[in-house]
N, C-alpha and C positions, 0 to 999 in steps of 0.2 A: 504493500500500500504506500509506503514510503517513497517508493522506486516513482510510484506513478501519476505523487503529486510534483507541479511545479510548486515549488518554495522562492524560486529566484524574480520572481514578478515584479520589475523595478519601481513601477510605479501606477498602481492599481488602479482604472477608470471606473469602474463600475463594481459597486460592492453592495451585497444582500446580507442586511443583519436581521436576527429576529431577539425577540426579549420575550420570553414566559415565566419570568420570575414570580411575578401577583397573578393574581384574574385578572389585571388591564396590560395585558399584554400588546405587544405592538410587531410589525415588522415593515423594515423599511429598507427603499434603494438610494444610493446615494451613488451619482455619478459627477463627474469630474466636470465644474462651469456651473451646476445647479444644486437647488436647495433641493437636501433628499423629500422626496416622495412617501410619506408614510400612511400605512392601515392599523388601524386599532383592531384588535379581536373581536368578538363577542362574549359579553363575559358570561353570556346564557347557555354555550355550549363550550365542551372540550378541548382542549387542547389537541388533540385526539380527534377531534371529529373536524377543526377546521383545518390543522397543517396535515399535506402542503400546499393545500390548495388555494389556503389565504397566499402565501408566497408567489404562486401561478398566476393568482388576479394580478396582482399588485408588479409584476411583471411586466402581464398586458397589456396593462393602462398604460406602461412607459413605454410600448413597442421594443419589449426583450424579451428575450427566453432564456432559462438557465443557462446554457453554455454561451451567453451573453456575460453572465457574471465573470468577475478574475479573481474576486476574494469575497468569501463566506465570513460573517460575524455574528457572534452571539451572548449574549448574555448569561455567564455559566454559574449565577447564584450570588449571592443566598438566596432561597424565594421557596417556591412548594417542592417538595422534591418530586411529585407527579409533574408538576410544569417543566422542571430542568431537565429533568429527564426526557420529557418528549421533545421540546428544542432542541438540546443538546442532540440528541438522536438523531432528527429530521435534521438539521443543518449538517453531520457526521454522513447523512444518505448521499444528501445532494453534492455534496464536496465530495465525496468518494466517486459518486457517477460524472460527474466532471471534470476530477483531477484534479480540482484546484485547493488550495490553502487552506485555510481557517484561522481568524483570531478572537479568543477569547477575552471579552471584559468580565470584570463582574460589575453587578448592578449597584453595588455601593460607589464603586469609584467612577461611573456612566452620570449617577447623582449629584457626586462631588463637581464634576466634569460642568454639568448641567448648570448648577451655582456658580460655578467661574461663569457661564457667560456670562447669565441676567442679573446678576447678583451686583448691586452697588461696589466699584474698586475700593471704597475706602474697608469694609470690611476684608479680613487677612486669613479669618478660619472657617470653616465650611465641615460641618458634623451633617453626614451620612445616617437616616437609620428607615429601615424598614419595619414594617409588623413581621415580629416572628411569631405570632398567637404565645397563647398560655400567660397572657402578660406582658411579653418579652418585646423586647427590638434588636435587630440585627443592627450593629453601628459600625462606624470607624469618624476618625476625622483627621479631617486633611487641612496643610496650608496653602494658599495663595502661592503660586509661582513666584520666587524674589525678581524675576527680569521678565521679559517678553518671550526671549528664545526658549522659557520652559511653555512646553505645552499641558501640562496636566499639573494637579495639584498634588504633593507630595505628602506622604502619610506621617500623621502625626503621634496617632492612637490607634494600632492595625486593627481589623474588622473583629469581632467577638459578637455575642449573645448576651442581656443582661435585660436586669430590669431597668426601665426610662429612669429612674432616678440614680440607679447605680452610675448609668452611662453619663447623666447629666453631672453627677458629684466629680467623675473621673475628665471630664472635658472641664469643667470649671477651673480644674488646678491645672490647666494646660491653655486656657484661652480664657479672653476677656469677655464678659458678655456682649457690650459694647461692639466687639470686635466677632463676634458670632453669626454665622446664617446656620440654621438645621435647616434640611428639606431630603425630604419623602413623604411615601404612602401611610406611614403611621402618625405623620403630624397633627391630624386632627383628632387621632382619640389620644396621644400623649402629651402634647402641648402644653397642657397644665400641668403633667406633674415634671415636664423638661422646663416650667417657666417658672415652677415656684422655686427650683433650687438654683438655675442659671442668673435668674432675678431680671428684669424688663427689658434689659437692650438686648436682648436674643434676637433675631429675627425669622421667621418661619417659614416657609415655603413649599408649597405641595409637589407632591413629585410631577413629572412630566411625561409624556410618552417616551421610553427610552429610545427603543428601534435608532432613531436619527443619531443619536447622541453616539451609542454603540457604532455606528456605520462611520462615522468621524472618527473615533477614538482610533475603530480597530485600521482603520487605512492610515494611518500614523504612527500605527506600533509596528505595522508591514513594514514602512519605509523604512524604521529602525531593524529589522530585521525580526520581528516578535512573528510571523506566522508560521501555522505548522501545521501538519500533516492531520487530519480529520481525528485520528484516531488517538492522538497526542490532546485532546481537549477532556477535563475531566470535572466533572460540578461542584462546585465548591458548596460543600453545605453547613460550618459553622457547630451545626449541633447535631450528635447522632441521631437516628433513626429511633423510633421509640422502640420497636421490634425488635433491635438491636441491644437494648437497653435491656427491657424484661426478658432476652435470654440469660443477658448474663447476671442478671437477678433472681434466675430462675423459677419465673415468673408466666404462669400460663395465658395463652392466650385466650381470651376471654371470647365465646361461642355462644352465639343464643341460637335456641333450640326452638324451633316451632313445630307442634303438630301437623302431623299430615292433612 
């Protein structure tokens, strides 16, 4: 598989990223001269039941077909592990039947990414978090590039699991609030408890459709030489599996029985 990907792609025209991290999923084209082209999911059906055929519209519309594309991107987590998984998979399909590359982001540093654009310059840190359920938010934070020539924000607090207050107390002694933007898809149900410890110049911002963001990133990390071979991409997911967890607890799985 390796043999019969191109990796040497100097400089990608046309790239298809998808993002299944949440239910608002997205996938989008981004070609070389224009603003990428994005489709949101449906968040009433599957994962499963819309790729690749969202991918195939959304081709369409632009007059290409897959072996139009030169570099695959994807959004490889944290997010549901049924979404990563089917992304991850379906972008793994179509780069294998094409031949061509793959780069992986994750969806926290696509966020981070997302705040550098529309995010006011004076602000310098940029806290990543998504809903991880049970409480929880998937984080990391990042700083502001010091010069123009960096393109991405640099990690300040790597990505983990925690509860909003833990993560708010831990970014507190590392950024000023003043000097803060959070944004993602958990901003509106943890906002309060990331504003009562952060204290009022925090500023908040809901996530965006990734797709676009992903499609920029990853033909940038090409250029540096970050692309690789489909079967080299693997889901980043933060926190184990619970299945995984009640084995080694061993801990049965819980089976409900109904009459015939």
């Amino acid at each position: 598989m390796v043999a019969d990907v191109d990796l040497a792609i100097a400089a990608p025209a046309t790239v298809l990223a998808l993002d299944t991290t949440t239910s608002r999923g997205s996938a989008a084209v981004w070609r070389h001269g224009h603003e990428p082209a994005i489709l949101a999911t449906a968040p009433d059906r599957s994962y499963g039941e819309q790729l690749p055929g969202l991918l195939a519209t959304l081709l369409e519309q632009q007059g290409l077909g897959f072996r139009d594309v030169e570099l695959f991107a994807v959004a490889a987590g944290p997010g549901s592990l049924t979404g990563l998984r089917v992304g991850i998979a379906t972008v793994q399909g179509l780069a294998v039947a094409t031949r061509r590359p793959v780069v992986a982001v994750t969806a926290l540093d696509a966020l981070a990414f997302a705040a550098l654009e529309t995010g006011p310059g004076c602000r310098r840190t940029i806290g990543a978090c998504m809903n991880a359920f049970r409480g929880e938010v998937f984080a990391a934070l990042y700083r502001t590039p010091a010069s123009d020539d960096a393109e991405e924000p640099s990690v300040v607090d790597p990505p983990g699991v925690g509860y909003p207050a833990e993560v708010a107390v831990r970014w507190r002694a590392l950024a000023e609030a003043s000097d803060l933007i959070v944004v993602g898809d958990s901003v509106p149900a943890f906002s309060g408890s990331l504003d009562g410890v952060l204290g009022p110049g925090v500023r908040f911002q809901p996530a965006p459709l990734l797709a676009g963001i992903v499609a920029r990133m990853a033909r940038a990390r090409a250029l540096r030489g970050g692309a690789v071979a489909p079967h080299a991409v693997h889901p980043v997911y933060l926190r184990r599996p619970d299945a995984e967890v009640a084995r080694e607890r061993g801990a049965a799985p819980r089976v409900r029985i109904t009459e015939p």
